[in-house]
C-alpha positions as CSV (number, residue, x, y, z in Angstrom):
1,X,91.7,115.5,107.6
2,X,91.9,115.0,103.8
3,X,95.9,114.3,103.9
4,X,95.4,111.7,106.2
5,X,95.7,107.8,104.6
6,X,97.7,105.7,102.7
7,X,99.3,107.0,99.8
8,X,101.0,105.5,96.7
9,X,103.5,108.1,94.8
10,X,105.6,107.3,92.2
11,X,108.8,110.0,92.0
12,X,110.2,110.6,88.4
13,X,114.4,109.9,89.0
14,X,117.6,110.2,86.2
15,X,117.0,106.6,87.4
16,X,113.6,106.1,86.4
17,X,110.1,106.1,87.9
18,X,110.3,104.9,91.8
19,X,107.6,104.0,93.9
20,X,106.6,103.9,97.4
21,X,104.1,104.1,100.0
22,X,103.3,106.7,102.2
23,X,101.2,106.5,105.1
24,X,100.4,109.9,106.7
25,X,98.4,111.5,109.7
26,X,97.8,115.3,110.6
27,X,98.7,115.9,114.2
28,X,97.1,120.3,114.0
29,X,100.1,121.9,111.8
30,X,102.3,118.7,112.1
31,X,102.5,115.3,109.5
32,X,103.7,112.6,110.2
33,X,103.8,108.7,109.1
34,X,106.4,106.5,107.5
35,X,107.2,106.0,103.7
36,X,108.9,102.8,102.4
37,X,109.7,100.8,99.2
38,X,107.9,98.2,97.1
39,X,111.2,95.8,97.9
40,X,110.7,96.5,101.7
41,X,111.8,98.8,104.6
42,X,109.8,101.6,105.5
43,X,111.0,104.8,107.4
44,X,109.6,107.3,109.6
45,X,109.1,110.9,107.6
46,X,110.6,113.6,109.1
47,X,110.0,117.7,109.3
48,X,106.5,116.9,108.4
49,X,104.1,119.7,108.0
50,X,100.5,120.4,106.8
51,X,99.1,123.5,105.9
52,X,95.3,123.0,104.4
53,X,95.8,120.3,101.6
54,X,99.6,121.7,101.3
55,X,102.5,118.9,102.5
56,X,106.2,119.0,103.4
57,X,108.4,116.4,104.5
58,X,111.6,114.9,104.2
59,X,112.8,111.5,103.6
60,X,115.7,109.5,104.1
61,X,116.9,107.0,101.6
62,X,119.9,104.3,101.7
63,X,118.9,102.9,98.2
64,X,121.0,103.2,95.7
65,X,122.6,106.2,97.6
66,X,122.6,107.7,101.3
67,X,120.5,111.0,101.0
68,X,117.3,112.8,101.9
69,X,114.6,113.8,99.5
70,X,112.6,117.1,99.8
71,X,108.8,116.6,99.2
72,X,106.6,119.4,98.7
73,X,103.0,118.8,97.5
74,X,99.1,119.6,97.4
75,X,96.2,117.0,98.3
76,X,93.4,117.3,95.9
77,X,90.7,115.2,96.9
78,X,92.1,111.4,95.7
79,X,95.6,112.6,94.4
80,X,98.9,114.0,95.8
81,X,101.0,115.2,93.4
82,X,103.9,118.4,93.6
83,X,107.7,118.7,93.7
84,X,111.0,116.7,95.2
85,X,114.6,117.7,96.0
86,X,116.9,114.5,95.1
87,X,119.9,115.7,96.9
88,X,122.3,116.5,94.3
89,X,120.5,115.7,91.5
90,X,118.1,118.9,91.7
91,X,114.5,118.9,91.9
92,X,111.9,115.8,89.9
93,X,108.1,115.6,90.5
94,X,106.1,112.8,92.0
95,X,102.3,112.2,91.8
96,X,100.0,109.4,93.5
97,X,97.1,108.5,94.5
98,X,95.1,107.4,98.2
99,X,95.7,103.6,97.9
């Protein structure tokens, strides 16, 4: 399916640009794959879901604070690119592209 691959997304924080890696698979209505950090540790996503070239899942992050991030996004051909809840420092965008 088109969402499935490697991914790299960059997510615009108060803290800056961050990137990581995704790497997602379409299981019918279902995504799943891990996501992890250019300085290392990767972690399943969870609550995965795939709906045409639409995408939901959720994150958990340690680094630099415990919480879990809120991705919601579109596939267009190369490029992923839509919305993220940072806990309590409201919603940001991300964008990427298949690596």
């Amino acid at each position: 399916m088109a969402v499935d691959g490697k991914w790299k997304i960059t997510v615009q924080t108060p803290m800056g640009p961050q990137d990581s890696t995704l790497e997602l698979k379409t299981d019918g209505g279902k995504l799943i794959g891990s996501q992890g950090a250019p300085s290392g540790g990767s972690r399943d996503i969870e609550d995965g879901t795939v709906n045409g070239n639409e995408v939901f899942w959720k994150a958990s992050i340690t680094k630099p604070m415990s919480m879990t991030l809120e991705f919601s996004g579109k596939v267009e051909g190369d490029s992923i690119s839509g919305s993220v809840k940072l806990g309590m420092f409201g919603s940001s965008r991300f964008s990427g592209a298949r690596a």
